[in-house]
C-alpha positions in Angstrom: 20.6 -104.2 -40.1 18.4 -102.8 -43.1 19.5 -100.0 -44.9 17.7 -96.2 -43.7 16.2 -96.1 -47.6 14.1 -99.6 -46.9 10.7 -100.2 -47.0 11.4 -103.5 -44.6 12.9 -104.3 -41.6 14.8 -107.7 -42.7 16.8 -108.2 -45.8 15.8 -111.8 -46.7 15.5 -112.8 -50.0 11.6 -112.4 -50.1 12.1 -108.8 -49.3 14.8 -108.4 -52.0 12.7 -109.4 -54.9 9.9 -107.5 -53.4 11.4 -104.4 -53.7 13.4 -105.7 -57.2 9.9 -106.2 -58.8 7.9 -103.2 -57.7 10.6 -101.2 -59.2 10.4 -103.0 -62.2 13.7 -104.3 -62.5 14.6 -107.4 -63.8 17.1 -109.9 -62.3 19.5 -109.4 -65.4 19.3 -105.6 -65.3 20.6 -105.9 -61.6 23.2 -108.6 -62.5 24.7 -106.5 -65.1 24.1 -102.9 -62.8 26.3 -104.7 -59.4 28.4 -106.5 -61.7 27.4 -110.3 -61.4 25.5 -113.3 -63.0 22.2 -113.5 -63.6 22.3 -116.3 -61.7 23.5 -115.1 -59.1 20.8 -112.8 -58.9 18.3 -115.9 -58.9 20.4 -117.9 -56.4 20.5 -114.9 -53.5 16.2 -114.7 -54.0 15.7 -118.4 -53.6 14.8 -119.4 -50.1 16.5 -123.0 -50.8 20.1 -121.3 -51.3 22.5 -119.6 -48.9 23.2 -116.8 -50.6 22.8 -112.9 -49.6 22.8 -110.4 -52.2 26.0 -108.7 -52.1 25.8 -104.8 -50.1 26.0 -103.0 -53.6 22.7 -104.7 -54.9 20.9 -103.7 -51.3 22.1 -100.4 -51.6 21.5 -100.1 -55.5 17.8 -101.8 -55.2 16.9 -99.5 -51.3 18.5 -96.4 -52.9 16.3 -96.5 -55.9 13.2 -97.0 -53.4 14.1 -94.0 -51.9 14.5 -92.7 -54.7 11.4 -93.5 -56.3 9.2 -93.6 -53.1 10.4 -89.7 -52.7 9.3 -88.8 -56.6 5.7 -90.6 -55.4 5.7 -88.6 -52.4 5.9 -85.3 -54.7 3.2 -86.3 -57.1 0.7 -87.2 -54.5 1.8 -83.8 -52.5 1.2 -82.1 -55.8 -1.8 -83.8 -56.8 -3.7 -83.7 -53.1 -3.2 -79.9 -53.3 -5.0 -79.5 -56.4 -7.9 -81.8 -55.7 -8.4 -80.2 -52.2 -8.2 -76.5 -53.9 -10.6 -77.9 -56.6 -13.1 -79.2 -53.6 -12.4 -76.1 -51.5 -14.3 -74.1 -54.2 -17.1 -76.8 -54.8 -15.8 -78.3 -57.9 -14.9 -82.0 -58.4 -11.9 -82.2 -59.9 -10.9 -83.8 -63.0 -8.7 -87.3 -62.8 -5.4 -86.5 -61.7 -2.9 -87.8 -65.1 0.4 -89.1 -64.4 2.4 -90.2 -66.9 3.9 -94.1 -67.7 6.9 -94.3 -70.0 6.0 -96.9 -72.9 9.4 -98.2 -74.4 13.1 -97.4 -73.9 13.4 -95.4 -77.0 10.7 -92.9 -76.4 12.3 -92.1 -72.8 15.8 -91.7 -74.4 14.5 -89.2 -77.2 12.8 -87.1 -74.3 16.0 -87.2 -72.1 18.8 -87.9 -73.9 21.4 -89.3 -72.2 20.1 -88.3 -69.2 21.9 -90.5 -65.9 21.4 -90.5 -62.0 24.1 -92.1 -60.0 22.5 -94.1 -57.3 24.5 -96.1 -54.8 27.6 -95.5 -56.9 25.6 -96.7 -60.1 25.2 -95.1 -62.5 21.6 -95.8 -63.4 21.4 -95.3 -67.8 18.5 -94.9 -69.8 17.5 -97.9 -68.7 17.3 -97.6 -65.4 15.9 -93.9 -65.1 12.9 -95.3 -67.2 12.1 -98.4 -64.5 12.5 -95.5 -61.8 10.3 -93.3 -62.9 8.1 -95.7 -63.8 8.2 -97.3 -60.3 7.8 -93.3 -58.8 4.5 -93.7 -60.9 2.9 -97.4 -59.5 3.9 -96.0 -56.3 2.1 -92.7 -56.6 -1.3 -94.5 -58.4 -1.1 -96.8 -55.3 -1.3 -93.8 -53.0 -3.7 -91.5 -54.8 -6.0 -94.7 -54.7 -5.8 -95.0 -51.1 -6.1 -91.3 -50.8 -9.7 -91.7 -52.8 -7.6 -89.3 -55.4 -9.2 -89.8 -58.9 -6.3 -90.8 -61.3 -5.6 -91.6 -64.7 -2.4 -92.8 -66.3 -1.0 -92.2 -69.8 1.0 -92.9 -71.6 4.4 -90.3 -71.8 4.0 -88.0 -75.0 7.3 -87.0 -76.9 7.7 -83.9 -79.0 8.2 -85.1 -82.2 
């Protein structure tokens, strides 16, 4: 049985490093997040090993899906709007610019300590950086699809 936050129906290990990777996490962040080895991570994505990742790590690595998948839904929401307004009145509109966080640092001195609990995690500067980077890829994805012109930037702190 899959979690209600997954993109898939199964829980093998394909599906787990799937949805590790497009949210840009790596297999040490998640190690250190659910509280095993890196290794362990590695052992329960290889196909050759009998080993399932723990509950915590699907509900830490679906929970930030929804997470993410739900902060893509409101860009392209937001953005569709605008492009059909600008369309409406015979005007095509500009790229739509969405914004890509470049380094750890920058997103800390923008937020602070700013930290989502997910799953029972809490998520760190760290980890609300790969999410809303993932909320981004996601969104770019759809806006593509959508035939939604798009542009990505990098995020611009106040100095």
């Amino acid at each position: 049985m899959t979690g209600e936050n997954s993109p898939v129906v199964t829980r093998s290990a394909a599906d787990f490093r799937m949805m590790r990777e497009t949210l840009g996490l790596s297999q040490a962040w998640v190690a250190r997040t659910v509280g095993v080895t890196t290794l362990t991570v590695v052992h329960w994505e290889d196909p050759r090993e009998f080993a399932l990742p723990r509950r915590e790590a699907w509900d830490l690595v679906e929970d930030m899906w929804a997470e993410a998948d739900r902060r893509a839904a409101a860009f392209v929401d937001m953005a569709s709007k605008a492009v059909a307004l600008a369309r409406d009145n015979g005007i095509e509109p500009e790229p739509v610019m969405l914004s890509y966080w470049r380094d750890f640092k920058e997103h800390e001195i923008a937020h602070g300590d700013e930290d989502v609990t997910i799953a029972g995690f809490h998520l760190g500067r760290r980890g609300m950086m790969r999410l809303e980077n993932a909320s981004v890829r996601m969104a770019v994805d759809r806006l593509h699809a959508l035939g939604i012109p798009l542009t990505v930037m990098y995020a611009e702190i106040e100095a």
